[in-house]
N, C-alpha and C positions, 0 to 999 in steps of 0.2 A: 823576457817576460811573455805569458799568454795574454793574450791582450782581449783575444775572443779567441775561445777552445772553439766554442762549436758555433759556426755560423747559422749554419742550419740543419737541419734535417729533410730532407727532399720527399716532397708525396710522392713521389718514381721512387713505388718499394727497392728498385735495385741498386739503388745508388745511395750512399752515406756523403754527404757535405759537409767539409770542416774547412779550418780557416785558425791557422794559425801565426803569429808574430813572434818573432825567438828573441828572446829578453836579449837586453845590452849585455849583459854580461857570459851571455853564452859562449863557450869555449867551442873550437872546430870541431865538431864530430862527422861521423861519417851520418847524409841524412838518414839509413834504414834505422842506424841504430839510433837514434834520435827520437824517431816516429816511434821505434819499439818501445821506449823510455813514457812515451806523452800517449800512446793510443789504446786505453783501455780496453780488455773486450778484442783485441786485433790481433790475429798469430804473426810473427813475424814471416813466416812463407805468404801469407796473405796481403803486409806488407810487400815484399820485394816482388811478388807478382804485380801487384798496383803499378811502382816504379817502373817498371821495363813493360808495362804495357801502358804509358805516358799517363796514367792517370794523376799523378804526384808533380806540380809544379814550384818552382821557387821566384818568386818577382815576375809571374808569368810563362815563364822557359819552365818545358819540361827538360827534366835532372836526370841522372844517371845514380843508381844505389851507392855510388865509392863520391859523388858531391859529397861537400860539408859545408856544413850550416854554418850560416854568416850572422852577427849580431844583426837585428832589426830584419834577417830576411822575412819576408811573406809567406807561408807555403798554405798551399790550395789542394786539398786532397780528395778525390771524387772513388772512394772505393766499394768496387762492387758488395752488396749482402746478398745472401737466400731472400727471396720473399716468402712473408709468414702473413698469413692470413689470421688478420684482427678478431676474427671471432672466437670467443670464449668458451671454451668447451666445459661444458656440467659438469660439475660433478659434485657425489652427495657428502660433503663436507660439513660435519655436526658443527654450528655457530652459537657463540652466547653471549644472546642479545639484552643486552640490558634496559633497551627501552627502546619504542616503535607505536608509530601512529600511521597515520594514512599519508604523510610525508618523507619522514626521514627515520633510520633506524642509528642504534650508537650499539657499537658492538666490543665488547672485552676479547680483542686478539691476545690470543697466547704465545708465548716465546716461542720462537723457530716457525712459527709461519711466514711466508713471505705474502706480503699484502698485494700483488698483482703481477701477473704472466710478464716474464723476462727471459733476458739473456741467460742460460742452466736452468732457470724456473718454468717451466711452461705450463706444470699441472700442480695442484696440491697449493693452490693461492686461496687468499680470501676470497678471490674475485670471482676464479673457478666457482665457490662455494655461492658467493650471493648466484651467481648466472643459474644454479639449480634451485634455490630459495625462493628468488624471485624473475619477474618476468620484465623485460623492456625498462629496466634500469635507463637513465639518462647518461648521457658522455659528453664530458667537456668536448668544446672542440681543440680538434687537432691531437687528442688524446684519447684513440678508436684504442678498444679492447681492453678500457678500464670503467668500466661502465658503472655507476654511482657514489665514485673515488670524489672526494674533495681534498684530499692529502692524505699521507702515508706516513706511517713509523717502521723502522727497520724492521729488520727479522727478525733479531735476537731480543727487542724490545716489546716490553707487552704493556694493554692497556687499551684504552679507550680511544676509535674511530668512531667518526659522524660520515656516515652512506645517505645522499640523496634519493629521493624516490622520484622524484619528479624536475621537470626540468627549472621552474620557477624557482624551487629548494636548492638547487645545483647551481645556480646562478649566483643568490642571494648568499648562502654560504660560502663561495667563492669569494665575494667580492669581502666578505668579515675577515676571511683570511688575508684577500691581500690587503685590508686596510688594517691588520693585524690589532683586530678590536677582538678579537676570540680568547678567549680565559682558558690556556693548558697549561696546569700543575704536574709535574711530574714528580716522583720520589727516586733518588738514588740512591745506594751506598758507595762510597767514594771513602782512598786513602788518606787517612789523616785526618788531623783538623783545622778546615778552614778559619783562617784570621783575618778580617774582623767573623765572626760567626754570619752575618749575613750581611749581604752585599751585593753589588751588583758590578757585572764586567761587561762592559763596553768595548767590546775589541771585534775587529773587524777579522770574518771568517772568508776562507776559500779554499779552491782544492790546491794541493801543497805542491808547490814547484818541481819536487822531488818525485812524490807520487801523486798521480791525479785519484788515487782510489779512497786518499786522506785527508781530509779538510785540516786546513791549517789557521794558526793564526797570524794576524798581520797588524801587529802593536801600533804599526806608525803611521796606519790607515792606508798604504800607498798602493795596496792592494786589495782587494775581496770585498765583499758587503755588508754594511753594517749590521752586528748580530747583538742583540742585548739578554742577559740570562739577569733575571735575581732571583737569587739562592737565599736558605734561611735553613742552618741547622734546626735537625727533631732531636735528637738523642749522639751523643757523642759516647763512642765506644773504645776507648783507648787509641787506637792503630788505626781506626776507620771511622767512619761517621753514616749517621742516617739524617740525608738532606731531602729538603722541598726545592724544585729550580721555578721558578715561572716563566716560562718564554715571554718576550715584546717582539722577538721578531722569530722565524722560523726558518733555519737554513739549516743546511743536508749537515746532520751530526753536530746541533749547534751544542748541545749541553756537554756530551763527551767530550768536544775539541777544546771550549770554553772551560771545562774543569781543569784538561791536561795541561792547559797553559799557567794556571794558577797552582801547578801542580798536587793536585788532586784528583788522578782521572779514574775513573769508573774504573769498581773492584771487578776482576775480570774481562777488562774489558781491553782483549787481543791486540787491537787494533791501535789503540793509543795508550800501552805499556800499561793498563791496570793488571795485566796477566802475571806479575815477577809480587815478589815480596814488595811492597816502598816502604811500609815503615812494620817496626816490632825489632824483636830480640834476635839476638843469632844461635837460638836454641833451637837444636834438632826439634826437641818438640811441640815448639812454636810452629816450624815452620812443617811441620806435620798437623799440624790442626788446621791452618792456611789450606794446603793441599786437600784438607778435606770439606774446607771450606769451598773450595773452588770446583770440586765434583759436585756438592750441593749446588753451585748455582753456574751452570756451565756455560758461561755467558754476561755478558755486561748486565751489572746491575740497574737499571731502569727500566721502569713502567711509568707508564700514561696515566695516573691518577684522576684528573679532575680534567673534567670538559666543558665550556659555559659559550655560549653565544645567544644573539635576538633568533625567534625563532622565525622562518621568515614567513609565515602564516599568522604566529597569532601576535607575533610583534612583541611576546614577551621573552624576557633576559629567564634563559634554563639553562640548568645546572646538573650534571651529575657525575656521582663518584665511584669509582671500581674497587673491590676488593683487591688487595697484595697476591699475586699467586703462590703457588706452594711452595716453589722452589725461594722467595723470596722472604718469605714468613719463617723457612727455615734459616736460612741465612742468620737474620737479625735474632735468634734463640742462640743461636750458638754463640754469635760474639755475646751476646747479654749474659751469657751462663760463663764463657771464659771471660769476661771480666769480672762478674765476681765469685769466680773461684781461683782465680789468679792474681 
């Protein structure tokens, strides 16, 4: 088991710090091919360069690439990156802002944007976009070159951000998030239909032992962090549904991983098997209408509907809600039009 993936992260841009524990049940493997297994983001040449230049230890000893990993080993990984310079490059990024004051702005991200500079991302982010919008955005600390971020939604998901303007806002909104008092409604379409129609799952999330790129669930608690979804069907579409999720708690992929487990996961969505047929007919032109179903919405079903927190100036509880985008508004016409004409 990972006990702690990542120890830390080192302000010595050149160096990446991990820390990992190899579950009891781990079989012998050779460690490169181990680390290639658990180190997201890592080439394996990068890898075994690490190794043979002692960066990579196991119980303290540095290892040799043909080692194999021992249940409960330790391994301590110190591997060189590029340094990338935290500042944000402008750029003129049309944004639509659905509300702003002299505080904080709440912004309707659209699908396929990615909400701040990464690893393959470096330009064409939200963030790019606020750094040309506005001026001297605030920055958590310890989190240089995301400058007025309170939290993020994926790429492929669209909907409603809260951007701080100032540092008091960034703080304050911070702390609603992690005392997870913040009101985010999302809408998905998701396979099938859930029984009871609305409910709530309590099951504990993490990244999946298999792949660290996947959040997983862990029924029996013994793993991951407590993640709470309740869900409440809008409209039930034969084969698929249109649900409401409300977050309690907010972890990496909580509503997609949380569906998959209750088998129901987001129409479209690659990542956690909504991409295949799960339920319907075994007519070619059933499954030709799916197909076209899924050029219309080329991407997991979910958006960020409703956003609500205290505001942290005027102290009062605000609220507001996003339009469906296009791709999503078309979706729900077509199942509404093949179920009744089918």
């Amino acid at each position: 088991m990972i006990e702690d993936e990542l120890l830390e992260e080192s302000d010595d841009i050149l160096f990446e710090h991990k820390k990992l524990v190899v579950d009891p049940g781990q079989s012998l493997i050779r460690i490169d091919k181990f680390l290639n297994d658990k180190l997201e983001g890592v080439t394996r040449s990068k890898i075994q360069n690490g190794i043979d230049a002692g960066f990579v230890k196991v119980n303290d000893k540095i290892v040799k690439s043909n080692y194999r990993v021992h249940p409960a080993d330790v391994i301590t990984i110190s591997l060189p990156k590029p340094p990338r310079d935290t500042d944000v490059v402008p750029e003129n990024i049309a944004l639509n802002i659905v509300y702003e004051d002299d505080y904080l702005l709440i912004i309707n991200k659209p699908p396929g944007m990615v909400v701040h500079p990464a690893y393959q991302n470096w330009s064409g982010t939200l963030v790019n976009a606020l750094a040309y919008h506005f001026q001297q955005l605030p920055t958590m600390p310890g989190n240089d070159g995301r400058p007025g971020l309170v939290h993020r939604i994926d790429k492929d998901t669209s909907g409603l951000l809260v951007i701080a303007k100032d540092e008091h806002t960034l703080t304050h909104l911070a702390k609603q998030f992690f005392d997870h008092s913040i009101e985010r409604k999302y809408w998905a379409i998701v396979w099938g239909e859930p029984q009871p129609e609305a409910g709530t799952i309590n099951v504990n999330l993490g990244r999946s032992l298999k792949d660290r790129r996947v959040t997983a669930a862990f029924p029996e608690g013994d793993f991951g962090r407590r993640a709470v979804t309740h869900y409440k069907t809008l409209k039930n579409l034969r084969y698929v549904s249109l649900i409401e999720c409300k977050l309690e708690t907010g972890r990496t992929h909580q509503i997609r991983a949380h569906m998959k487990h209750i088998g129901h996961p987001l129409f479209n969505d690659a990542t956690y098997g909504g991409d295949q047929v799960m339920k319907g007919t075994v007519f070619s032109k059933y499954k030709q209408f799916v197909d076209n179903c899924f050029e219309v919405m080329p991407r997991q079903a979910l958006h960020a509907k409703t956003l609500g927190f205290v505001h942290p100036h005027s102290g009062k509880f605000v609220q507001f809600e996003s339009e469906l985008p296009e791709d999503f508004v078309q979706l729900i016409d077509k199942w509404e039009h093949y179920v009744k004409y089918n």
